[in-house]
N, C-alpha and C positions, 0 to 999 in steps of 0.2 A: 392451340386455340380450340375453343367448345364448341365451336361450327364443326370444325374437322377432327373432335373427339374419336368420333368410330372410325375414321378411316385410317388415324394415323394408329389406332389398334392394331389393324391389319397390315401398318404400313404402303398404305398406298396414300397419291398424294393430289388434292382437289384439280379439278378441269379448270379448262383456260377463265379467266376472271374476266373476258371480254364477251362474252354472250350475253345475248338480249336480257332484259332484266326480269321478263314477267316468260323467258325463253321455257318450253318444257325439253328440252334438249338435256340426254343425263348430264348429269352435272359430276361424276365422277366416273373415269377410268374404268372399265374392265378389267380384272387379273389376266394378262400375259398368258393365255395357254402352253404347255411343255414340261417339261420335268419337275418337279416340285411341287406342283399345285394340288395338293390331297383334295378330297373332297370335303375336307372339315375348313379348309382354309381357306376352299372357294366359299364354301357356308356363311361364316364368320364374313367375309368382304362382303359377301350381297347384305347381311344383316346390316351392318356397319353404314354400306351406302344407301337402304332404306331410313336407318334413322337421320342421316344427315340430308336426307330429302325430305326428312318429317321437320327438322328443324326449319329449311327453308320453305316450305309449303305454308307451316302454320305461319311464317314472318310475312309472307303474302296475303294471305285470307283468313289467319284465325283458325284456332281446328273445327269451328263448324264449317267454312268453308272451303275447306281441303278435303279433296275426293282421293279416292284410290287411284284410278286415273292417275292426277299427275304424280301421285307420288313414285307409282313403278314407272311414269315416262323419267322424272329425273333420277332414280337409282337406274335404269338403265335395266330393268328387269321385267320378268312377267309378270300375271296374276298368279299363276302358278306357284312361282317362286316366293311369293309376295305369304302367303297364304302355310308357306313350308315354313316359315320365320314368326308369322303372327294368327293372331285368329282374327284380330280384327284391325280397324284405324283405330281407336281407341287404344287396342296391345302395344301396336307399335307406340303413341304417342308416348303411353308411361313403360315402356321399354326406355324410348328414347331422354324422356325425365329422370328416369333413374341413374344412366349412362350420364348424362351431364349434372347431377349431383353428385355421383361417385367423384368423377372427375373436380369439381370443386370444391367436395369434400377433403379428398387428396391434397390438395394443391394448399387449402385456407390452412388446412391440417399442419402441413412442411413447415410452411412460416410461422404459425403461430410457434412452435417447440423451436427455434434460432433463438428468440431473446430470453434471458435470465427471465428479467424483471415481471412481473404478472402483469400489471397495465403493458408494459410493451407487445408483451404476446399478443393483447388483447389488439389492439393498433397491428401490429403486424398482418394477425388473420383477417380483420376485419379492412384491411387496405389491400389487400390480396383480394378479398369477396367483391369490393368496389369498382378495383382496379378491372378484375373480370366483366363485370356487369358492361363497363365501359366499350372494352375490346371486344366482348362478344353479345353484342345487344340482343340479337336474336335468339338466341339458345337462354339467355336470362329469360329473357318475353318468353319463352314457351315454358319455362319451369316457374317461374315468378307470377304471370299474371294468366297466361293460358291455362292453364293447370284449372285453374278456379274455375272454370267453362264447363268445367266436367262434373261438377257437382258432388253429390257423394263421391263418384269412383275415385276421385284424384286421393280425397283425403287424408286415407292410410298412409298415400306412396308420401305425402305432403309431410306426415309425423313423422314418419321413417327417415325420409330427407333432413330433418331436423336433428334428429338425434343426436348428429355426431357433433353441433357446431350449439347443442346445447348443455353437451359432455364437455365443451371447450368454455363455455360460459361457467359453468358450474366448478369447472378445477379453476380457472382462476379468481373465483371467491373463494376455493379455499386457500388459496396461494397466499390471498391478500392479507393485509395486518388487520385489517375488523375480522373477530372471528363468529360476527352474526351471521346465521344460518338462514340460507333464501331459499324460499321453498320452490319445490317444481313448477307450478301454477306461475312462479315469478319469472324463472328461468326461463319456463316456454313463452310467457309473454315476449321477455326480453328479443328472446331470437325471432318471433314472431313478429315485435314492434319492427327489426330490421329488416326483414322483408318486407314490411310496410312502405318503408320511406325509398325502398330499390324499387319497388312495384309503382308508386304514385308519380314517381320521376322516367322509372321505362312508359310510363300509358303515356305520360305528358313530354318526352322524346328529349329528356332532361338529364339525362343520365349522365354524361357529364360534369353534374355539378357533385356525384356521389363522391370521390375522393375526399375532396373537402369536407366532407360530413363527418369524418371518421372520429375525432380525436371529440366531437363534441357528443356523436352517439358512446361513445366509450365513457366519459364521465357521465353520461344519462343511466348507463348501466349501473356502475359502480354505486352509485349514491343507494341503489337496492337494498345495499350493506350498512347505512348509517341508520343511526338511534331513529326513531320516533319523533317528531317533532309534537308538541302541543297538535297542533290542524289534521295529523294523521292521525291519532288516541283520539281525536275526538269525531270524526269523519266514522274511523273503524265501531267505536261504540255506535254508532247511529246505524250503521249498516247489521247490526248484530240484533237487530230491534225488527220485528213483521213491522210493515206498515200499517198503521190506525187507521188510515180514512176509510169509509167506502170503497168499493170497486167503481160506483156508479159514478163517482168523480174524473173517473176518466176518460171516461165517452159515452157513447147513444147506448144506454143499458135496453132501453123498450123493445129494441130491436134481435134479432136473434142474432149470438154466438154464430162465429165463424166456423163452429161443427154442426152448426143445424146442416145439412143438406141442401142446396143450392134450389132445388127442386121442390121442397117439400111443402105440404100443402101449409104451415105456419109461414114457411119464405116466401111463397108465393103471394101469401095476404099481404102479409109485411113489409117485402122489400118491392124496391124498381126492379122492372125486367133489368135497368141497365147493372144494377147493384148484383141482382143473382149471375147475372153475365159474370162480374169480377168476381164475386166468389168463386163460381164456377173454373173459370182459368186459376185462381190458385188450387182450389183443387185436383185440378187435373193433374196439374207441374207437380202437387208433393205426392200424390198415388203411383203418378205411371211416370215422374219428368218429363224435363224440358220437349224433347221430342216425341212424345205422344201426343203433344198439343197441339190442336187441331181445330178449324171453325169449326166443323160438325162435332167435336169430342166437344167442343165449350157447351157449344146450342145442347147438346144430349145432357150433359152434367144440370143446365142452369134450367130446363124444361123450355126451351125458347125455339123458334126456329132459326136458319143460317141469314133470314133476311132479315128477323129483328138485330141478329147481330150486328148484321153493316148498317142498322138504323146509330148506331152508337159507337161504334168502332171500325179502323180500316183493316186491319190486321191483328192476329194471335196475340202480338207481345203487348198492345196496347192496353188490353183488359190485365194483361198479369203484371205490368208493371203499375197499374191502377190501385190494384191487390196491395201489390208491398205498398205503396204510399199512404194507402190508408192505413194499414195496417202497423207503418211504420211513426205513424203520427198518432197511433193511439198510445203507442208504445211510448214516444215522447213524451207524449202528454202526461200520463199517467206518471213518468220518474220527474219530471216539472214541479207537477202539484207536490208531489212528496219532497221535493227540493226546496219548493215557495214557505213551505209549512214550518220547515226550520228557521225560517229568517236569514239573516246575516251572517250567517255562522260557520265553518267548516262542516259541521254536523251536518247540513243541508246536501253537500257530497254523499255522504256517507248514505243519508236517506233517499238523495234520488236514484243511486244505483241499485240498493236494494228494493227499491220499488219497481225497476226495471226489470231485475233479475226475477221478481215475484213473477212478473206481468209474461214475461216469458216460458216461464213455468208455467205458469195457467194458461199458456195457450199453443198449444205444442203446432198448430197450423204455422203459427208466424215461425215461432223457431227454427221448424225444416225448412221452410220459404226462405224465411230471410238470411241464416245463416247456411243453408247447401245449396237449397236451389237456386235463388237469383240468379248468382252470375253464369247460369246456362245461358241466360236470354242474350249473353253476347254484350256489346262494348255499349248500348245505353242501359242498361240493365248495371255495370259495372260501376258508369257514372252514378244512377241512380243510388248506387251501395257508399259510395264514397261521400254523395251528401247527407247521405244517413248517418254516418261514423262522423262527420264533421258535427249536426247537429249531435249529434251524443257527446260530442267532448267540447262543446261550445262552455259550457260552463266553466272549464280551464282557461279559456283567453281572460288578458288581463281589461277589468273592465266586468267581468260576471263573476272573477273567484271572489269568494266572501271574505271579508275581514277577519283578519287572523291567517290567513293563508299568504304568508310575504312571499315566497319566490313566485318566478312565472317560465314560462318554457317557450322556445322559440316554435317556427310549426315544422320544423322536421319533427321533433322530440314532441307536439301534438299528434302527429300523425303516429309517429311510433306508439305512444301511449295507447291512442285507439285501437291499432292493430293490433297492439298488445292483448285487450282487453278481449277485444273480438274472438282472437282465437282460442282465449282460453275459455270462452261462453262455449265455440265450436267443440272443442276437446271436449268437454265437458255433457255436449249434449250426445255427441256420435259416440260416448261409452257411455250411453244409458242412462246418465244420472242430469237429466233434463229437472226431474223433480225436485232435486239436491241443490240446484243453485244459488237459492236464497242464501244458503248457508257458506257457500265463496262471496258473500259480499263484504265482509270483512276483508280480504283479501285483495279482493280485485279494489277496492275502494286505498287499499296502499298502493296499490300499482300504480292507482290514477294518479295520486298524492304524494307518496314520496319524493318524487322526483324535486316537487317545489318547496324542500326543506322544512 
């Protein structure tokens, strides 16, 4: 099991399952002092029984709210000890992420090489990933959806996690009888959309219904490999095109860019104390992150004092989820109008995501905000991301796709699209080529598309 990953490394084997639930009581075994016990091997157990105290701490409170404290009360150790294994709660947590990727890396790995067939492999591994999720909800929740809390740090460990299960996607399109070539960008989608729909069903305590998904996320994949349909050749030319309109079409141009300075004697003319307030917290969050946000760090950013603050807001997260919402609604706006402008068409795809991709690019604030920072602010901050990705891929429900566009997709295979989409915006901007995007909207514009023939 992925709860008891690190211990059963070491071979030792979890404490009694009748203690209090929210008990700090250690939760695993001491090594047996006496002959045998090297000093590498006690090492190795304490490390072990700190991450499986990381994994339950964070299924209690989230890793913002998991202290050091309990964590060396449930491994059973000191600070001292605590500190000879990690530098920080953060080391440990993506110590602890890594250790249960390896692990289910391992494990999806096994199964998927059993069957001949290349679709089967695919069902195999990917009912292995499910069935895990299932049995070990907590340990997914800390790699699946905790992980995101950490903002850039998680990231790297996030790609690297993927690797292997998108080495697994990628041999068997070459397995399969289409010998069309799908590019990385699709790949990582693909393994990215599944995390999506594991992620949206652990928040919503659904996870159970993941088994059953399997065979239908597997043919969502696969269809990667088919021809082009008419709606996707015409989708992709449109996204291969800048957008024509104005900027000033999609939103309050009179007013200053969200790089003006929150402070500056233009913002000051121009905006509300309450407006410089919300800039001000997005700012704070992309310079220093989530945890340098502070009422005095906002008041100092936006030139205000701590009691205009509480004139408009009760708390930090208030103003920074303000931030994205505006910010996320310019964003909409802006890939809409470029949507509206095509008519009825498929092409209307194609132009509102490259509008999107523009609008992103020109504004590198929103980007870091919305695609690293948000989900620092923790579980309303996460909902908030999730109605965001929803309005971005409204345009797939059947009822908004355009004529010409015959299939439609259920909302697991929504959900996955979006996540899809998502992460290869993420990828994309955390290796520098934030300015480049425009030029993936061809691409990502099949991601969205192909799936619906």
């Amino acid at each position: 099991m992925i709860l008891r990953l690190a211990l059963t490394i070491v071979g030792a084997g979890m404490a009694s399952k009748d203690r209090a639930p929210q008990s700090t009581e250690p939760l695993f075994p001491r090594l047996a002092s006496g002959p045998g016990q090297t000093p590498e091997r006690v090492a190795r157990h304490q490390k072990a029984r700190l991450e499986g105290a990381m994994v339950e701490a964070v299924a209690r409170h989230g890793f913002a709210g998991t202290t050091l404290r309990e964590l060396v009360a449930l491994a059973g150790v000191s600070r001292t000890t605590f500190y000879e294994h990690f530098e920080s709660k953060q080391d440990c947590f993506l110590a602890t992420f890594d250790e249960i990727v390896a692990e289910v890396a391992e494990r999806i790995g096994r199964a998927y090489r059993e069957p001949e067939d290349f679709r089967e492999r695919l069902v195999a591994g990917l009912s292995t990933f499910m069935e895990l999720a299932v049995e070990e909800p907590s340990a997914a929740r800390l790699a699946l959806v905790e992980s995101l809390t950490l903002g850039t740090a998680g990231v790297a460990h996030r790609e690297r996690g993927s690797e292997a299960f998108e080495l697994m996607i990628a041999q068997s399109f070459e397995h399969s009888p289409s010998k069309r070539e799908v590019p990385a960008m699709t790949v990582r989608a693909i393994v990215a959309g599944i995390r999506g729909v594991v992620y949206r069903r652990l928040r919503a305590g659904r996870q159970e219904e993941l088994p059953s998904l399997v065979e239908e996320i597997v043919d969502w994949a696969l269809r990667y490999q088919q021809p082009d349909g008419k709606a996707v050749t015409l989708a992709c030319a449109a996204a291969s095109k800048a957008t024509a309109a104005p900027r000033e079409d999609a939103g309050e141009a009179e007013k200053p860019d969200w790089n003006e300075p929150p402070d500056s004697t233009r913002s000051r003319a121009e905006l509300t104390q309450r407006e410089r307030i919300v800039r001000a917290a997005a700012w704070v969050v992309v310079e220093r992150g989530y945890e340098a946000l502070s009422i005095p760090a906002i008041s100092a950013a936006a030139g205000t004092s701590n009691q205009t603050f509480y004139e408009h807001f009760r708390n930090k997260r208030e103003p920074f989820i303000a931030a994205f919402e505006i910010l996320a609604g310019e964003a909409l706006a802006f890939a809409a109008a470029a949507f509206q402008r095509e008519g009825d068409s498929p092409a209307a795809i194609g132009a509102g995501l490259r509008a999107l991709l523009e609008h992103i690019a020109d504004n590198p604030l929103f980007a870091r905000l919305a695609f690293f920072e948000l989900p620092t602010a923790g579980p309303v901050a996460l909902d908030r991301a999730d109605l965001a990705m929803d309005g971005f891929t409204a345009y797939l429900t059947p009822g908004l796709l355009p004529s010409g566009v015959s299939g439609t997709v259920s909302p697991p295979i929504l959900e996955a699209i979006g996540s899809g989409i998502w992460a290869a915006i993420q990828h994309e901007i955390a290796h520098g080529r934030t300015a480049e995007l425009p030029e993936r909207a061809p691409e990502i514009s099949r991601i969205a598309l192909a799936p619906l023939g």
